[in-house]
PDB file of N, CA, C and O in Angstrom:
ATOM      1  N   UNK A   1     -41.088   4.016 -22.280  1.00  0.00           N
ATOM      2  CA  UNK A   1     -40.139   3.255 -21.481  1.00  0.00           C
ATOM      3  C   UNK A   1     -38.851   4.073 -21.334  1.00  0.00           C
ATOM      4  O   UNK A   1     -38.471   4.752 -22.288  1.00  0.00           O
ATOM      5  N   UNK A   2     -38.091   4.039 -20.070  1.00  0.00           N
ATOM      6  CA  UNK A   2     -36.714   4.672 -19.646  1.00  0.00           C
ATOM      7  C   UNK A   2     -35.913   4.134 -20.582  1.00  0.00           C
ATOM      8  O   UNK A   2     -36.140   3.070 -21.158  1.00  0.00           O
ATOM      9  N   UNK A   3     -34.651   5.081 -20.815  1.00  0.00           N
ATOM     10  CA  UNK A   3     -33.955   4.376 -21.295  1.00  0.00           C
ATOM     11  C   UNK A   3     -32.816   3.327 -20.264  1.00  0.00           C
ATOM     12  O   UNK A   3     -32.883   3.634 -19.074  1.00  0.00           O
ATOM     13  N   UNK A   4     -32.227   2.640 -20.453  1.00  0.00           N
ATOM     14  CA  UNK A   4     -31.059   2.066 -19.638  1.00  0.00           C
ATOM     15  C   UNK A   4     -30.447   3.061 -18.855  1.00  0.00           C
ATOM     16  O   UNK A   4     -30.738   3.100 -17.660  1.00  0.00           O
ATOM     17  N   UNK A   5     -29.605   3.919 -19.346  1.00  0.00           N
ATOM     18  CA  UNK A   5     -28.465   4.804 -18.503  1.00  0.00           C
ATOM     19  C   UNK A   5     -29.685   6.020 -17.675  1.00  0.00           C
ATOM     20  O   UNK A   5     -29.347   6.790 -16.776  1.00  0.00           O
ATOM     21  N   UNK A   6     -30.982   5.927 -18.207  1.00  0.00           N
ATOM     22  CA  UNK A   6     -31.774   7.257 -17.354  1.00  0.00           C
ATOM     23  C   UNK A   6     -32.010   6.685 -15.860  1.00  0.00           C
ATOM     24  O   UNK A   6     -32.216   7.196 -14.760  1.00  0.00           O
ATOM     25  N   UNK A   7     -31.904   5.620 -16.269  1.00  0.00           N
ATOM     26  CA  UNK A   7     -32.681   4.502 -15.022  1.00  0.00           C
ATOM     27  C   UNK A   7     -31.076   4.987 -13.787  1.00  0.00           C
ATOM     28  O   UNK A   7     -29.866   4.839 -13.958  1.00  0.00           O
ATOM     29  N   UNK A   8     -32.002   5.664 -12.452  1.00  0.00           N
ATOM     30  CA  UNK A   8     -30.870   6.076 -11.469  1.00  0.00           C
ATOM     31  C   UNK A   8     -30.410   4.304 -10.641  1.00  0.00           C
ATOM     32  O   UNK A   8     -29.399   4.241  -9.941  1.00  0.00           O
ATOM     33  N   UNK A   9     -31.265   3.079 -10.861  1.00  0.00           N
ATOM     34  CA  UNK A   9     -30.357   2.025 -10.047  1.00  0.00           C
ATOM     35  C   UNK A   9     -29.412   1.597 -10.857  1.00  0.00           C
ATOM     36  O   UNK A   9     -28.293   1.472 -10.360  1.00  0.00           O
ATOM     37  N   UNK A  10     -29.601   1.260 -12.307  1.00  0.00           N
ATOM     38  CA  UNK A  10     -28.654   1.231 -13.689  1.00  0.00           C
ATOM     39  C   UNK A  10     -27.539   1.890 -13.618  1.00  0.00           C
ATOM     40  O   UNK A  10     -26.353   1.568 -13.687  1.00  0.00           O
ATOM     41  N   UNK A  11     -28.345   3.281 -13.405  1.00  0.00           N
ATOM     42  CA  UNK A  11     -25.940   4.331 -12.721  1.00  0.00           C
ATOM     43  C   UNK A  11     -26.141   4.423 -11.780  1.00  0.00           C
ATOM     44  O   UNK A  11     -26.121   5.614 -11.473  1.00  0.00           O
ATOM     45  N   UNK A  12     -26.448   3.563 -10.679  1.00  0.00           N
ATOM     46  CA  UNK A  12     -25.787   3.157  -9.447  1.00  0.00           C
ATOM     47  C   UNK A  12     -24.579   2.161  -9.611  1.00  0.00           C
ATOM     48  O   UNK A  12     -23.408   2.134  -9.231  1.00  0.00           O
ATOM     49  N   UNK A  13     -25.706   1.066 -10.621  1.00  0.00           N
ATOM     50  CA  UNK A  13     -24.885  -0.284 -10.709  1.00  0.00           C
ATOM     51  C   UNK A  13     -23.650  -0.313 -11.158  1.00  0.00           C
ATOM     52  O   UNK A  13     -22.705  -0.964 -10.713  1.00  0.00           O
ATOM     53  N   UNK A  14     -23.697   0.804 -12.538  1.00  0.00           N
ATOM     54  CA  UNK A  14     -22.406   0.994 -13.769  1.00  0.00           C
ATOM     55  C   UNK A  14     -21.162   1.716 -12.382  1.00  0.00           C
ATOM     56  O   UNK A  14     -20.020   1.289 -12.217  1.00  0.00           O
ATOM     57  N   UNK A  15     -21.639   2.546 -11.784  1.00  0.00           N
ATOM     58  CA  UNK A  15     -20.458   3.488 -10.955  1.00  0.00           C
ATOM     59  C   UNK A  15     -20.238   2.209  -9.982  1.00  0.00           C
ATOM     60  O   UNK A  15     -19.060   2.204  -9.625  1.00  0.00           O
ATOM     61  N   UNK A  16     -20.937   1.158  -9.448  1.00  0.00           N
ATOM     62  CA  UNK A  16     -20.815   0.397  -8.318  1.00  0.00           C
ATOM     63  C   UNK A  16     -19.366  -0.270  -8.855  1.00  0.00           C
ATOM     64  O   UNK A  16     -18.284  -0.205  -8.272  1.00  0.00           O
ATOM     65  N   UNK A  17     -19.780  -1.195 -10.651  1.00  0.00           N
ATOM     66  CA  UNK A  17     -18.815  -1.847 -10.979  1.00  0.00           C
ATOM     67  C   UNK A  17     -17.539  -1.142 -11.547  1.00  0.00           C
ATOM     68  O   UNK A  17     -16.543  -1.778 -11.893  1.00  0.00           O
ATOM     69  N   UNK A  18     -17.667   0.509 -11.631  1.00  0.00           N
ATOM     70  CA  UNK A  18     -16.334   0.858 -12.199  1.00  0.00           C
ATOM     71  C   UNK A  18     -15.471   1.291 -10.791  1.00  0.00           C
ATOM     72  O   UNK A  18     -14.245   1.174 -10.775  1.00  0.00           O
ATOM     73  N   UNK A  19     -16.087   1.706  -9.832  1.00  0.00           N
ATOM     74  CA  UNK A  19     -15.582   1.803  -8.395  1.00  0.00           C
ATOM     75  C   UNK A  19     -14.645   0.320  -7.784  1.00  0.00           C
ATOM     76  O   UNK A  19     -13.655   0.325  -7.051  1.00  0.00           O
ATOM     77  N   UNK A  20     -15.380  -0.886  -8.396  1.00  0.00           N
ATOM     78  CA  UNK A  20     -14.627  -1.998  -7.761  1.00  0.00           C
ATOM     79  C   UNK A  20     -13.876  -2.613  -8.830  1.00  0.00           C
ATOM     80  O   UNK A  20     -13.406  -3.687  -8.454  1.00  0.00           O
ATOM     81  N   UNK A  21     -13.579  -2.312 -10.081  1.00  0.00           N
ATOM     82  CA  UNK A  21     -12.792  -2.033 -10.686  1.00  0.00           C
ATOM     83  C   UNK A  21     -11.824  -1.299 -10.687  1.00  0.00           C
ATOM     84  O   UNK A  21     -10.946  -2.015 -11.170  1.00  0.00           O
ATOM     85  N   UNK A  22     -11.408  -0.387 -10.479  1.00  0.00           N
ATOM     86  CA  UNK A  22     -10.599   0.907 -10.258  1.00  0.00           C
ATOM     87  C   UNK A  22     -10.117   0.047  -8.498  1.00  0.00           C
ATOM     88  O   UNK A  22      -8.896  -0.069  -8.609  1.00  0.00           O
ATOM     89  N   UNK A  23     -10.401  -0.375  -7.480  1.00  0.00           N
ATOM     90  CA  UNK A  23     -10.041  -0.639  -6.788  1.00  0.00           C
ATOM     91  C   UNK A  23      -9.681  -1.791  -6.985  1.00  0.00           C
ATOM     92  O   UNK A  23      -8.597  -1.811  -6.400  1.00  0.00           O
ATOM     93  N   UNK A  24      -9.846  -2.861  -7.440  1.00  0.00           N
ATOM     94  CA  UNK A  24      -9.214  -4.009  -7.812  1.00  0.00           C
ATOM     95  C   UNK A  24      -8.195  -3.935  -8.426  1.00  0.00           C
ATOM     96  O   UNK A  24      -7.491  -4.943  -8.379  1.00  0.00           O
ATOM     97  N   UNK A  25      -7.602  -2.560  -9.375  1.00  0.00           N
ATOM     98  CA  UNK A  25      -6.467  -2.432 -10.320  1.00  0.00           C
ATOM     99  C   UNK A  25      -5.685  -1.954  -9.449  1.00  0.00           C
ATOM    100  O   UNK A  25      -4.497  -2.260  -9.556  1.00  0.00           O
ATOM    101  N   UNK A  26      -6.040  -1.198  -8.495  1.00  0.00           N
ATOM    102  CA  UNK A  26      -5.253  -0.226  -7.462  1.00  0.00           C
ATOM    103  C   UNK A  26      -4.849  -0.960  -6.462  1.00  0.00           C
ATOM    104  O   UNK A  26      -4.022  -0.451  -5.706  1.00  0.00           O
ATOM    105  N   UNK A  27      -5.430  -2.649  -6.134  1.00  0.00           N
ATOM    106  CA  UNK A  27      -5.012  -3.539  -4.955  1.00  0.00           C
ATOM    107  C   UNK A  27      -3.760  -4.418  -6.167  1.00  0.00           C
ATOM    108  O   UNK A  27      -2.734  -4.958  -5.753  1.00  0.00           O
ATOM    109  N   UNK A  28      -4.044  -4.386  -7.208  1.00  0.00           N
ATOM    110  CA  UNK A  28      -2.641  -5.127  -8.138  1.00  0.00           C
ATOM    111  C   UNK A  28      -1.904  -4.480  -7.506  1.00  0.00           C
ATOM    112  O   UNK A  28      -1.413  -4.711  -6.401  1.00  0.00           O
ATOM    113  N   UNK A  29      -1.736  -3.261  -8.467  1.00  0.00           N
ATOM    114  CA  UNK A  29      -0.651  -2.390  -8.585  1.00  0.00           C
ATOM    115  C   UNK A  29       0.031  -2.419  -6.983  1.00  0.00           C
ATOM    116  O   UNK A  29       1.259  -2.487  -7.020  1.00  0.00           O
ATOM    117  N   UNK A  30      -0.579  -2.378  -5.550  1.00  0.00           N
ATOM    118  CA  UNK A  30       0.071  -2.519  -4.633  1.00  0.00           C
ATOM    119  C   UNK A  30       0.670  -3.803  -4.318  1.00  0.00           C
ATOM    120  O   UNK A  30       1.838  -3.858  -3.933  1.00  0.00           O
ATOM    121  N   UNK A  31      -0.006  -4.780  -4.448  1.00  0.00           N
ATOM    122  CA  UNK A  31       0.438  -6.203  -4.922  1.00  0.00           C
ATOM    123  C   UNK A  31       1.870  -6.496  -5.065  1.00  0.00           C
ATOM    124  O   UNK A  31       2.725  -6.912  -4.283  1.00  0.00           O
ATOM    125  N   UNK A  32       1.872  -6.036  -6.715  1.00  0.00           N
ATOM    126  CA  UNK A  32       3.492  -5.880  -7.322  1.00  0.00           C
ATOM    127  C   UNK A  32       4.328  -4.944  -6.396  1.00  0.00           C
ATOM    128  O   UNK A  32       5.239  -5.366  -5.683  1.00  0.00           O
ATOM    129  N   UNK A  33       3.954  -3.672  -6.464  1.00  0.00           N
ATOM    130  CA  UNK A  33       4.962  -2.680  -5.488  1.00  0.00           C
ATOM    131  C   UNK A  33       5.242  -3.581  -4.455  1.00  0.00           C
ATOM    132  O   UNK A  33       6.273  -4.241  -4.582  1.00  0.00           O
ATOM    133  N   UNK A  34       4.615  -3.738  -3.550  1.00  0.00           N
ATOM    134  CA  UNK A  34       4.880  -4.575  -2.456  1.00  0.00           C
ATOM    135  C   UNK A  34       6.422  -5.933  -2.826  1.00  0.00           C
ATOM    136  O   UNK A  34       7.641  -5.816  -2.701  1.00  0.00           O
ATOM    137  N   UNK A  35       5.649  -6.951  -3.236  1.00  0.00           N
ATOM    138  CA  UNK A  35       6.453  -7.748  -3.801  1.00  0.00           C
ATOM    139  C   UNK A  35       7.948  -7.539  -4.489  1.00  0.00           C
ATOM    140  O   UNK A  35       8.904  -8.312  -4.425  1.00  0.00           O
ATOM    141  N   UNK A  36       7.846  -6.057  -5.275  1.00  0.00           N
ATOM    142  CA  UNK A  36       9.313  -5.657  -6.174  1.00  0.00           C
ATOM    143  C   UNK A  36      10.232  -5.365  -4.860  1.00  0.00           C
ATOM    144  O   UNK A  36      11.361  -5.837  -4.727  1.00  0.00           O
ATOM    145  N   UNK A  37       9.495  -4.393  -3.765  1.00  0.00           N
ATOM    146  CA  UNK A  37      10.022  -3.713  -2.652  1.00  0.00           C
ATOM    147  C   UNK A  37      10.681  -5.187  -1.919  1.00  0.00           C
ATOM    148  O   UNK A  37      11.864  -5.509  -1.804  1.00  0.00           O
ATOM    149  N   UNK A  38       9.720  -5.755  -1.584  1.00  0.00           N
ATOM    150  CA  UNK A  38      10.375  -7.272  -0.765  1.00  0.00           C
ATOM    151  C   UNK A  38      11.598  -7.636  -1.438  1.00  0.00           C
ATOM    152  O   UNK A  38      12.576  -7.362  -0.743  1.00  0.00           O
ATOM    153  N   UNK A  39      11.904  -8.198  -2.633  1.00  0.00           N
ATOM    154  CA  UNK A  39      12.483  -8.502  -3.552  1.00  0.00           C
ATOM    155  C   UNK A  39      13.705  -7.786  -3.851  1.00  0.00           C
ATOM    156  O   UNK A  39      14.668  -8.332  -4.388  1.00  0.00           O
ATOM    157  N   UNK A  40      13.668  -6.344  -3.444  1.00  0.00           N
ATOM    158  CA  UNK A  40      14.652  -5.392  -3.512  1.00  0.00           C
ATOM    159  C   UNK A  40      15.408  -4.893  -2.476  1.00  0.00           C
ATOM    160  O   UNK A  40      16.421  -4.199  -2.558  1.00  0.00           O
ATOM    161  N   UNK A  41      14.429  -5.590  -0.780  1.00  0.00           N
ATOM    162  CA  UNK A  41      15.182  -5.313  -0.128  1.00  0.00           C
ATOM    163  C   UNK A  41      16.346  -6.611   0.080  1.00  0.00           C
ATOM    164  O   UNK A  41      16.501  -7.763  -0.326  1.00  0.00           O
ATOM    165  N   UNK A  42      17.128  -5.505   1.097  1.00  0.00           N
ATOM    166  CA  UNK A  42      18.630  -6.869   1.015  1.00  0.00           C
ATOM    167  C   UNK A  42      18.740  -6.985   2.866  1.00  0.00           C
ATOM    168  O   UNK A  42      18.741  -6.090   3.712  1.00  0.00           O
ATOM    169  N   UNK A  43      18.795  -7.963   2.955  1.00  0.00           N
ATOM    170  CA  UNK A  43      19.054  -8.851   4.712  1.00  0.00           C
ATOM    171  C   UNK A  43      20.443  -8.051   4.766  1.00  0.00           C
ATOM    172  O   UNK A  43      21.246  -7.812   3.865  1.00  0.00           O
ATOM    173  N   UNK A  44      20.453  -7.744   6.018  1.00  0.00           N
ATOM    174  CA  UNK A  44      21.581  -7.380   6.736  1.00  0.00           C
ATOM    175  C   UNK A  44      22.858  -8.096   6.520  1.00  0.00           C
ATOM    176  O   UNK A  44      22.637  -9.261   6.191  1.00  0.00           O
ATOM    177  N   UNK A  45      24.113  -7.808   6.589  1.00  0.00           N
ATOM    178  CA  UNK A  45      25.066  -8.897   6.674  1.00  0.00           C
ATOM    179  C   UNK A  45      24.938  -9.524   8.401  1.00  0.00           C
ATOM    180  O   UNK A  45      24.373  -9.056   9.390  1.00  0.00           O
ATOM    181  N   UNK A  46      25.674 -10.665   8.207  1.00  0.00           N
ATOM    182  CA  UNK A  46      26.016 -11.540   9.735  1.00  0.00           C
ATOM    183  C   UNK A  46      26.797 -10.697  10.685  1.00  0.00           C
ATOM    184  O   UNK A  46      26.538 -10.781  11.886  1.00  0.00           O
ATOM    185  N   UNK A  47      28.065  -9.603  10.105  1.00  0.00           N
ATOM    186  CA  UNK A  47      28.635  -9.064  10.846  1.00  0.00           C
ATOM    187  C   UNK A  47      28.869  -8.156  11.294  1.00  0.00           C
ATOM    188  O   UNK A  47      29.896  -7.849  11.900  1.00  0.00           O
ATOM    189  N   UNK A  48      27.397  -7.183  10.950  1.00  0.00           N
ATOM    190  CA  UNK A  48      27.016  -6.265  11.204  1.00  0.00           C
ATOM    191  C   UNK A  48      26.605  -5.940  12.724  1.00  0.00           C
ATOM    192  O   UNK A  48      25.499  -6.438  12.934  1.00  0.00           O
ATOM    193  N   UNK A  49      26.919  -5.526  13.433  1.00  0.00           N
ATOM    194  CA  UNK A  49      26.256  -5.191  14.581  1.00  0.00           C
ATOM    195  C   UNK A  49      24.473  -4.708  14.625  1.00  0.00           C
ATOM    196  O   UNK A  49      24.360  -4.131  13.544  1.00  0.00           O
ATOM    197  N   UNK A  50      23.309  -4.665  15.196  1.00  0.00           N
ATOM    198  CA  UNK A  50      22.639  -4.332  15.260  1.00  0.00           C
ATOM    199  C   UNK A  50      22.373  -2.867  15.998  1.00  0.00           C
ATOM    200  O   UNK A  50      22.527  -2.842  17.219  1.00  0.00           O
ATOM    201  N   UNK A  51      22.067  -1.915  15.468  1.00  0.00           N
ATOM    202  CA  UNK A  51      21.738  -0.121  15.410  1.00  0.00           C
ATOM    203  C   UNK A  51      20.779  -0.339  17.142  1.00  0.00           C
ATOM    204  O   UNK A  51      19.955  -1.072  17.689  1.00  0.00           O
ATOM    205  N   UNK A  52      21.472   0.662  17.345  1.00  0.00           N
ATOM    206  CA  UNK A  52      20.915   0.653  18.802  1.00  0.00           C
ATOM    207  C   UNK A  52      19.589   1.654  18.572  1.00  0.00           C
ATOM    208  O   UNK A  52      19.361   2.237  17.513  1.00  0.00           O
ATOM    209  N   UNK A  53      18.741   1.737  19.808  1.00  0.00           N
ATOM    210  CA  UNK A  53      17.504   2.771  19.650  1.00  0.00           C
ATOM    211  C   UNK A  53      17.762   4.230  20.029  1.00  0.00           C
ATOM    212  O   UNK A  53      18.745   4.814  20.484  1.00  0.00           O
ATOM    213  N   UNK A  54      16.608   4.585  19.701  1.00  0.00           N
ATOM    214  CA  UNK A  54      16.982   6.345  20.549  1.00  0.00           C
ATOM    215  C   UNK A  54      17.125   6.311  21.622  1.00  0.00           C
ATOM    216  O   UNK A  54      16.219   5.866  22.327  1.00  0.00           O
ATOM    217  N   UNK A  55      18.199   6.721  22.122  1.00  0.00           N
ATOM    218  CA  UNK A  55      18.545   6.544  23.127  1.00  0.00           C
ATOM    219  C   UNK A  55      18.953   8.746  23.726  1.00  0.00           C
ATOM    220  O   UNK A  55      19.090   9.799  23.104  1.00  0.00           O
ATOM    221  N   UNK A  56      18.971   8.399  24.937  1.00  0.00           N
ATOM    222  CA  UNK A  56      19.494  10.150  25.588  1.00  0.00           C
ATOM    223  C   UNK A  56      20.417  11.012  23.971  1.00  0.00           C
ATOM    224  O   UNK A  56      21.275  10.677  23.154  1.00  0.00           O
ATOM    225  N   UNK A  57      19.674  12.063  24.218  1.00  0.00           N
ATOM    226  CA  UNK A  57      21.011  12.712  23.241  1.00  0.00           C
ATOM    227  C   UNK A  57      22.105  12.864  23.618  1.00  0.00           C
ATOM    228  O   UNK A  57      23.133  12.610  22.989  1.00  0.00           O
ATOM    229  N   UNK A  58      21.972  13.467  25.104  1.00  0.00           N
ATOM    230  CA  UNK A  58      23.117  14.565  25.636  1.00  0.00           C
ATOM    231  C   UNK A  58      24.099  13.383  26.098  1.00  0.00           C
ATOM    232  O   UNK A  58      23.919  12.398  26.814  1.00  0.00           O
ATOM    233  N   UNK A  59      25.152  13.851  25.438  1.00  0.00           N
ATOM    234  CA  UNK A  59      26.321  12.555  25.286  1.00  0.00           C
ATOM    235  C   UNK A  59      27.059  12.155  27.134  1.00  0.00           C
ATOM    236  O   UNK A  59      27.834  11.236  27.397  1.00  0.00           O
ATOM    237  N   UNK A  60      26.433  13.280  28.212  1.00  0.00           N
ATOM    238  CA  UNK A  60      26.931  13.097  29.197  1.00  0.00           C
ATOM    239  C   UNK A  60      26.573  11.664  29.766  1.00  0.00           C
ATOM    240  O   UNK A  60      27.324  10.788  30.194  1.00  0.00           O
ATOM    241  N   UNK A  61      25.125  11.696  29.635  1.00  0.00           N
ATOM    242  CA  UNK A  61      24.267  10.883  29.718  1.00  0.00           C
ATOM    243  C   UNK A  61      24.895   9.507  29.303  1.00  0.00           C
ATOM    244  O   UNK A  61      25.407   9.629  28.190  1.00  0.00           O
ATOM    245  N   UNK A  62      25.044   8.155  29.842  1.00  0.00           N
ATOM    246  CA  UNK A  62      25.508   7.183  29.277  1.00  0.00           C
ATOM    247  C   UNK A  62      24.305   6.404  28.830  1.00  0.00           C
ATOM    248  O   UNK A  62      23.287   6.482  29.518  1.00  0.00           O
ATOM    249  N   UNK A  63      24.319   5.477  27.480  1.00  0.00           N
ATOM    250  CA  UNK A  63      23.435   4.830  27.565  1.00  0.00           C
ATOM    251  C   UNK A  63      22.911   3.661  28.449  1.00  0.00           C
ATOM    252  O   UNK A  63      21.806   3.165  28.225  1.00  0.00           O
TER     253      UNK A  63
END
């Protein structure tokens, strides 16, 4: 009789579950980042004007 780990669907299965493991720790970890980042960013003030876009460089140019 094979042993367990000789058996090639057995280390299919073991790499299947450490693959979706390793990706399940790696969807946390973005999780939190995400969340700290939200959390860390800060809202604009009220009396701030809003940043215009790219607009012409050449200053002759009006926007």
């Amino acid at each position: 009789m094979r042993g367990y780990y000789s058996d090639p669907t057995a280390k299919q299965a073991i790499a299947n579950v450490e693959r979706e493991r390793k990706l399940e720790e790696q969807r946390k970890k973005r999780e939190e980042e995400r969340l700290y980042r939200k959390v860390q960013r800060k809202e604009p003030a009220p009396y701030k004007k809003a940043k215009k876009g790219n607009g012409p460089k050449n200053p002759d140019i009006p926007n």
